[in-house]
VEXDODO-236810 format. One line per field, with one value per residue (C-alpha): chain; y, x, z; residue number from 1. Coordinates in nm, 2 decimals. Each point is the difference from the previous one (the first is absolute). Layout:
<recs>
chain: [A/...]
v: [Y/...]
u: [X/...]
w: [Z/...]
n: [NUM/...]
</recs>
This chain:
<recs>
chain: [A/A/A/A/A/A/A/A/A/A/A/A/A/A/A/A/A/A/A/A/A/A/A/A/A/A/A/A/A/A/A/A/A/A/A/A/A/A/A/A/A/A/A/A/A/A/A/A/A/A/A/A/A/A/A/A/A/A/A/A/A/A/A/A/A/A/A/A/A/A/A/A/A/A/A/A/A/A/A/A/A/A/A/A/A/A/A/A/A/A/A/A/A/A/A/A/A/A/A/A/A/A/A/A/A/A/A/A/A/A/A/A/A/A/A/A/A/A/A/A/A/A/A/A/A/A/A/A/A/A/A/A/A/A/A/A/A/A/A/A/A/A/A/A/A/A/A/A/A/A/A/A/A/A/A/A/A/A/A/A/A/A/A/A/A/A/A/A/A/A/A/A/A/A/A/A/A/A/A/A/A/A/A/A/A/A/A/A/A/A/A/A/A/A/A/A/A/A/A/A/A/A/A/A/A/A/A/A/A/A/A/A/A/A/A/A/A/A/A/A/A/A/A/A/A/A/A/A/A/A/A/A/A/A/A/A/A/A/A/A/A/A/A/A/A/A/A/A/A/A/A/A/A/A/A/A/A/A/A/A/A/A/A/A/A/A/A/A/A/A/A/A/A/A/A/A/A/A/A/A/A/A/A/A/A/A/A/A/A/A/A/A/A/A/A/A/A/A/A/A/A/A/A/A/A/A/A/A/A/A/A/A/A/A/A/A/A/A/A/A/A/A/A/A/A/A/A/A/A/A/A/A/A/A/A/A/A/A/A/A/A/A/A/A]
v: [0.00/0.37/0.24/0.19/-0.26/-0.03/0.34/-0.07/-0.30/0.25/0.31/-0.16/-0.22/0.26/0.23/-0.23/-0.32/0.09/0.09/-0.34/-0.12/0.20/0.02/-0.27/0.05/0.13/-0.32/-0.27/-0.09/-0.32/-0.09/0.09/0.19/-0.14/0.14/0.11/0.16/0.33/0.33/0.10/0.31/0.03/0.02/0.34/0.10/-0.32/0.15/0.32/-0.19/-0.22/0.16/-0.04/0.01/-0.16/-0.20/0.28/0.30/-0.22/-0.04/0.38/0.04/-0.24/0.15/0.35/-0.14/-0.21/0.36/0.16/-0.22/0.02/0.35/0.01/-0.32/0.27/0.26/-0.22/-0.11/-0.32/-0.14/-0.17/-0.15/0.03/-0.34/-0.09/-0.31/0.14/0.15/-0.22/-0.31/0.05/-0.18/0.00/-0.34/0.14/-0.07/-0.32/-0.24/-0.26/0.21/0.00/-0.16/-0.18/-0.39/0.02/0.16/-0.27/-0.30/0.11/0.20/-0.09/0.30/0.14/-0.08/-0.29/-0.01/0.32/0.17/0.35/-0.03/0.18/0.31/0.02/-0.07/-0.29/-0.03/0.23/0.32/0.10/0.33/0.22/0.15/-0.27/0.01/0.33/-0.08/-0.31/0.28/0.20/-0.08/-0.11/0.29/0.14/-0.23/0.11/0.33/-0.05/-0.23/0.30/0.26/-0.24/-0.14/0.21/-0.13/-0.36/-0.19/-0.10/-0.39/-0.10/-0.27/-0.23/0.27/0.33/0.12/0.09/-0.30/-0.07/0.20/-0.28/-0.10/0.21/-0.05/0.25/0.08/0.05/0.12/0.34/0.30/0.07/0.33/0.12/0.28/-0.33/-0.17/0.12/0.14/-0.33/0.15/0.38/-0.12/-0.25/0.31/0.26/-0.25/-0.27/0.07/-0.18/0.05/-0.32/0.24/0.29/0.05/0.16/-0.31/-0.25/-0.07/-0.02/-0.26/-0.20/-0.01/-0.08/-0.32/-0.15/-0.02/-0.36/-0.13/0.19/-0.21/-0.32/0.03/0.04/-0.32/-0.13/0.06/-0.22/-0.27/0.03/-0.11/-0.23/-0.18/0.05/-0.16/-0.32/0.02/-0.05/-0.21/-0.25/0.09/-0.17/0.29/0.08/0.24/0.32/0.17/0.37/0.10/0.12/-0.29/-0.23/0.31/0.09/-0.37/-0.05/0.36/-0.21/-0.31/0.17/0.24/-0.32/-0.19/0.30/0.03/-0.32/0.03/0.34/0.08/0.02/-0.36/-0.16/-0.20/0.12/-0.29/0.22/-0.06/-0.29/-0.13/0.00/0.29/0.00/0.09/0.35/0.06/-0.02/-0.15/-0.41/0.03/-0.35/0.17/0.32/-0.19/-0.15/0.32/0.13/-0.30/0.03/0.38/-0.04/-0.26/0.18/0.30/-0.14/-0.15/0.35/0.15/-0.26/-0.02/0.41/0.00/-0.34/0.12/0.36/0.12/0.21/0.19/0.11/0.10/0.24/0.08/0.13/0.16/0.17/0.16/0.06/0.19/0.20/0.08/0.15/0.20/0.16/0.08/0.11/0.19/0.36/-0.18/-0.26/0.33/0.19/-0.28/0.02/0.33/0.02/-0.29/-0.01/-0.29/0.00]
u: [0.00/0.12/0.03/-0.26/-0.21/0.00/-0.14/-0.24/-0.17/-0.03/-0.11/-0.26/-0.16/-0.17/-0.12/-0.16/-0.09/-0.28/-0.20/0.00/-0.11/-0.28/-0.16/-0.27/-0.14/0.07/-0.06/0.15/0.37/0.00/-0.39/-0.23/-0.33/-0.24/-0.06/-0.36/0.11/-0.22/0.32/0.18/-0.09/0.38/0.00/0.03/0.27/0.23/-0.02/0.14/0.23/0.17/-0.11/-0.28/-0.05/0.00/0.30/0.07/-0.02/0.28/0.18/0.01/0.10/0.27/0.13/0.03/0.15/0.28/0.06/0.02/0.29/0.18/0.06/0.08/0.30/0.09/0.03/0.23/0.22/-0.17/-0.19/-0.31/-0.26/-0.39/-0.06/-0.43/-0.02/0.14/-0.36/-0.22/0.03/-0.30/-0.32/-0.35/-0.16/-0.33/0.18/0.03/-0.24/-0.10/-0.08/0.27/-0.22/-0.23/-0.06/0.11/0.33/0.04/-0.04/0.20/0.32/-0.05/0.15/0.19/0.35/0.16/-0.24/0.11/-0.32/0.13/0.29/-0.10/-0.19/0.31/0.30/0.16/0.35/-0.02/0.17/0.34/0.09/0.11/0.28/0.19/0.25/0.11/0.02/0.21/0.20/0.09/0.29/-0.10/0.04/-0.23/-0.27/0.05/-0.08/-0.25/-0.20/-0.01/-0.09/-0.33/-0.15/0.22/0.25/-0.02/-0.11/0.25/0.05/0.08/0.20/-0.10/0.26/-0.21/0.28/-0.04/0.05/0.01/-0.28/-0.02/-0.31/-0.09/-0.24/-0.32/-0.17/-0.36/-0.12/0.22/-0.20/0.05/0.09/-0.02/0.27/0.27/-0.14/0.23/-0.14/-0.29/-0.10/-0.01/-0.21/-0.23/-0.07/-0.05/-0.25/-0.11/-0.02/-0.32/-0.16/0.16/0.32/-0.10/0.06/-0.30/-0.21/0.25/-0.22/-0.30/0.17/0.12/-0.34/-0.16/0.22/-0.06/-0.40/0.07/0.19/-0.33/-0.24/0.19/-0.02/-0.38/-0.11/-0.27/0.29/0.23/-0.28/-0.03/0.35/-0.02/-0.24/0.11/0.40/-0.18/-0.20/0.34/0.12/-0.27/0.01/0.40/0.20/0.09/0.21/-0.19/-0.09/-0.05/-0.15/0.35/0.22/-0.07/0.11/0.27/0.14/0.01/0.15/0.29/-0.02/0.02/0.31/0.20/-0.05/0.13/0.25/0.12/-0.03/0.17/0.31/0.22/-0.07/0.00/0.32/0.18/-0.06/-0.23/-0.32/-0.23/0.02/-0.35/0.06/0.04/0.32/-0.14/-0.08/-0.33/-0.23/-0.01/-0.30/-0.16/0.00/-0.11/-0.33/-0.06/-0.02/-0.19/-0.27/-0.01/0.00/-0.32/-0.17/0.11/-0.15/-0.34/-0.10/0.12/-0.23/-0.28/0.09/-0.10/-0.26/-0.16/0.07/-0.08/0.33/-0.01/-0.32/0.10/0.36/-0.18/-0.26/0.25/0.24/-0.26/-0.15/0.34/0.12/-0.34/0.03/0.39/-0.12/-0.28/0.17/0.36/-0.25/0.21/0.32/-0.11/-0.12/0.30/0.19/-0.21/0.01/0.37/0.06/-0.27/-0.22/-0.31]
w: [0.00/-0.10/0.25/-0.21/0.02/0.40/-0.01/-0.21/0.19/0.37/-0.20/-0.19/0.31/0.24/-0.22/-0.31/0.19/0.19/-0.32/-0.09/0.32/-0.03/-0.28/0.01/0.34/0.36/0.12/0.18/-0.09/-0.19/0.02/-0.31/0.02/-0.14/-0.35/0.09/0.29/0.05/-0.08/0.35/0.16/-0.04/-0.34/-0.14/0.30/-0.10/-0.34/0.14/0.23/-0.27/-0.30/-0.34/-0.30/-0.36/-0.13/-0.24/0.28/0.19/-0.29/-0.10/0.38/-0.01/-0.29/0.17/0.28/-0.24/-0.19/0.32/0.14/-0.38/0.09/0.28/-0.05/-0.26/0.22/0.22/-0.33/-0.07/-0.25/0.05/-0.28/0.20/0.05/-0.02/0.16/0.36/0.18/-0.21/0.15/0.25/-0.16/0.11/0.05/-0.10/-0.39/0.01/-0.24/0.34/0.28/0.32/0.26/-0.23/0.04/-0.34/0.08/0.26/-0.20/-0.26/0.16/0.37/0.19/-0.33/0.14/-0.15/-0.30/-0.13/-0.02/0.04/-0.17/-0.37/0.21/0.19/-0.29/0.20/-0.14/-0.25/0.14/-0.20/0.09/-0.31/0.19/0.10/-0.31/0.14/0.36/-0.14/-0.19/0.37/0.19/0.37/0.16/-0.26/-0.02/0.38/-0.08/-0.23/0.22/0.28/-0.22/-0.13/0.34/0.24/0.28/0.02/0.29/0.25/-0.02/0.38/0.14/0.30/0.20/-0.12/-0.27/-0.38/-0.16/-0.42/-0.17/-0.30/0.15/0.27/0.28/-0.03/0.34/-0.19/0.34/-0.02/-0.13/-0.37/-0.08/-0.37/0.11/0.04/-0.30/-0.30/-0.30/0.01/0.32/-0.11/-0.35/0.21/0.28/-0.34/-0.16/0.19/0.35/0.12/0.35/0.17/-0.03/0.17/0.35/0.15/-0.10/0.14/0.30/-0.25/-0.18/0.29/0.11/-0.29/-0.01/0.37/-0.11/-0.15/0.26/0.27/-0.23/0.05/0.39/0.04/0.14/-0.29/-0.24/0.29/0.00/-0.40/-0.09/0.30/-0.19/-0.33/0.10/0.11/-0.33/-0.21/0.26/-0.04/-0.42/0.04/0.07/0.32/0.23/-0.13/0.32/-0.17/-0.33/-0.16/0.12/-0.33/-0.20/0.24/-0.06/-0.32/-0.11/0.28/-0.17/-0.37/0.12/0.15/-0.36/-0.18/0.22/-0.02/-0.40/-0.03/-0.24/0.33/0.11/-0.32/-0.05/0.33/0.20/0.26/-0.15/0.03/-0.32/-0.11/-0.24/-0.37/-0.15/-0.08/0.40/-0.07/0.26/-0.03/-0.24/0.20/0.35/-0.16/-0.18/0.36/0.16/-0.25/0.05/0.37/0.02/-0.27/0.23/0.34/-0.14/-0.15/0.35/0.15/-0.18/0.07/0.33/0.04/-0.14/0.17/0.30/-0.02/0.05/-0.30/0.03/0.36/-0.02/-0.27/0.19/0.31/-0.24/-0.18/0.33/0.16/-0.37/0.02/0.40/-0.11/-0.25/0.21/0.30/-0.21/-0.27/0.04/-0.06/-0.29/-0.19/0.05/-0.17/-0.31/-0.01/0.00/-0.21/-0.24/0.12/-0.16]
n: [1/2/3/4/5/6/7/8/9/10/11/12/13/14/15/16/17/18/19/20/21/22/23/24/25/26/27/28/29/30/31/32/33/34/35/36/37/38/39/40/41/42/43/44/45/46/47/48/49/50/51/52/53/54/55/56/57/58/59/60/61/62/63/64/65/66/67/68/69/70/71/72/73/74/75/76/77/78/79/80/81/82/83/84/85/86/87/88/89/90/91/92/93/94/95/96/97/98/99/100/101/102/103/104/105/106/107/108/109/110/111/112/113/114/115/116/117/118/119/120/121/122/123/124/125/126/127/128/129/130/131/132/133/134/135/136/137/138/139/140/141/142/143/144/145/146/147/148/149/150/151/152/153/154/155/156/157/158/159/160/161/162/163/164/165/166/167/168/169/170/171/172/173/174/175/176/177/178/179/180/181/182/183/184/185/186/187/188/189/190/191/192/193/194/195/196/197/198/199/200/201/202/203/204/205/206/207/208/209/210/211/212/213/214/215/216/217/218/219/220/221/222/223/224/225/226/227/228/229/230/231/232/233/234/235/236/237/238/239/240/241/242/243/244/245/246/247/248/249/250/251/252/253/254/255/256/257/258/259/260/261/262/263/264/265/266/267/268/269/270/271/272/273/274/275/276/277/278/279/280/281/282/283/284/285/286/287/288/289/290/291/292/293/294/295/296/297/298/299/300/301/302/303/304/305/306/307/308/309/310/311/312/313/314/315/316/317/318/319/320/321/322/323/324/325/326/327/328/329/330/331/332/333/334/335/336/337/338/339/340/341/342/343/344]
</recs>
C-alpha cells in the first residue's frame, strides 16, 4: 500500500460512510423492515441528517466536490484528475428489483451478505482510482505530501506502548470527531458542497438521540417477550443459538469475513492460510455455496419466524410510536434542522 493510499482509506471513512448506512431506513442495524412498513416519522429529518436526492443531483454534487478538491491539489502543486466513483457509493435499498425485507428477498439472497446481493448498487471490486499512475509516479516523500494535502494529516498508527508507529496502514479511532478543517482539500470540497446535518455540531445531541430510539424500542418488554418467542421459533425450525433478532446477521457477515480471509491474496500460497482457497484467493467456491444455502434458509425461517410469532408487527409498532413521541416532544429542534439543511 502507498503512503497515498493510507490516507485515502482514514479520510474517506468518517465523512462518506455513514451515507451508505443510511440510506434505506433509520432502522435497526442489520434487521430488514418489512417492505410495507408504514414511512418513519423520522423520515424527512434523516434526509436532512444524511442527505436526498435523485441519482443525478448526487452526481452533479459529487462532481462539484471532485472539481473543488482539483483545485485546490493545484493550488498545493499537485495534480489531481476528479475522480466520480468516490461519494457515490452510498445506494438506497428502496432501488433494488426484490424489496429488502420482503419474503422474497429472504428466499432468494438470505440477509444479502455472502450472496452478493448489494454488490452491483454498491460497485463491489470495481474501484480503480484514476490517479494512482501519478501517485506511483511520486517519490515517497511525495506521495507523502500529496496524501496530506488530499485527506489532511494522517491518523496516528499506535503501538501496544502508545508511540507513532508505521503509517502504511494506520489505525483510525472512528470515535474521534471529524473536522473538515483537518481533512485536506477532500475535507474543505466535502464541507463547501456536501456538508449534510449529521456534520454539524449544534445537532450532534439531536443525532445521538435519534439513534438510541432503536435500541429504547428493543427494551420495552412485549418487544423482550417478542423475540423471546420468535429465537425459540428458529430454534425449533433447526437453527439454533439466536437469542436477539440481529445475531443470525451479525454471524454470518463473521462467518463470510473469516472465509475471505482465509481466501485473500495475502494467504494464498504463503503457508498461513487454510487452504481452502482457490489459486486466485478467491473464497473456496464449495464453502462459499454452503454459506450461501444456509444463510438463504437461516433467513427464510427468520422471516417466518417474525411474522408467526408477531415479532414483526410489534417491534414496528413500538418503534413507530417511540419515532413519533421524538418528534413531538424535539419538534423546535427537528424543524431547525430542515430549515438549515433543506429537509423537506
Amino acid at each position: 500500500m502507498s503512503s497515498a493510499s493510507s490516507w485515502r482509506v482514514a479520510g474517506v471513512a468518517i465523512p462518506l460512510v455513514v451515507v451508505a448506512l443510511l440510506a434505506g431506513c433509520a432502522g435497526e442495524p442489520g434487521a430488514a423492515p418489512s417492505s410495507s412498513s408504514p414511512p418513519s416519522p423520522l423520515e424527512p429529518y434523516y434526509s436532512a441528517l444524511y442527505g436526498s436526492g435523485s441519482e443525478e443531483e448526487q452526481a452533479a454534487q459529487n462532481a462539484a466536490i471532485q472539481d473543488a478538491v482539483a483545485a485546490c491539489m493545484k493550488e498545493e502543486g499537485f495534480s489531481y484528475t476528479p475522480d466520480p466513483s468516490l461519494g457515490s457509493a452510498s445506494f438506497s435499498t428502496e432501488d433494488m428489483e426484490i424489496p429488502w425485507g420482503s419474503e422474497e428477498f429472504a428466499t432468494t439472497y438470505g440477509y444479502g451478505v455472502s450472496t452478493g446481493a448489494f454488490d452491483e448498487m454498491s460497485g463491489s471490486g470495481e474501484y480503480e482510482d484514476p490517479n494512482q499512475d501519478y501517485i506511483d509516479s511520486l517519490s515517497p516523500g511525495e506521495q507523502a505530501a500529496y496524501g496530506t494535502a488530499l485527506w489532511g494529516a494522517p491518523p496516528e498508527a499506535l503501538d501496544s506502548a502508545g508511540s507513532t508507529g508505521s503509517t502504511d496502514e494506520p489505525s483510525v479511532d472512528v470515535s474521534a470527531d471529524y473536522d473538515w478543517k483537518q481533512a485536506g482539500c477532500m475535507g474543505a470540497a466535502q464541507h463547501e458542497f456536501g456538508d449534510t446535518g449529521s456534520m454539524d455540531p449544534e445537532f450532534a445531541s439531536l443525532v445521538e438521540e435519534m439513534g438510541a430510539i432503536w435500541m429504547e424500542a428493543r427494551e420495552i418488554p412485549a418487544v423482550i417477550a417478542a423475540e423471546k418467542a420468535w429465537s425459540d421459533c428458529l430454534a425449533s425450525a433447526g437453527f439454533p443459538g439466536y437469542e436477539k433478532k440481529d445475531d443470525p446477521v451479525n454471524d454470518f457477515n463473521e462467518r463470510f469475513n473469516e472465509l475471505q480471509e482465509a481466501g485473500s491474496p495475502e494467504d494464498s500460497g504463503s503457508g498461513s492460510g487454510s487452504g481452502s482457497a482457490d489459486d486466485d484467493g478467491a473464497p473456496d467456491p464449495v464453502a462459499l455455496d454452503e454459506l450461501k444455502n444456509e444463510e438463504i434458509a437461516t433467513a427464510t425461517a427468520d422471516f417466518a419466524c417474525g411474522e408467526s410469532t408477531g415479532y414483526t408487527d410489534t417491534i414496528e409498532t413500538e418503534q413507530l410510536a417511540r419515532e413519533q413521541a421524538f418528534v413531538d416532544e424535539h419538534r423546535e429542534a427537528l424543524d431547525a434542522l430542515l430549515a438549515r439543511h433543506g429537509g423537506e
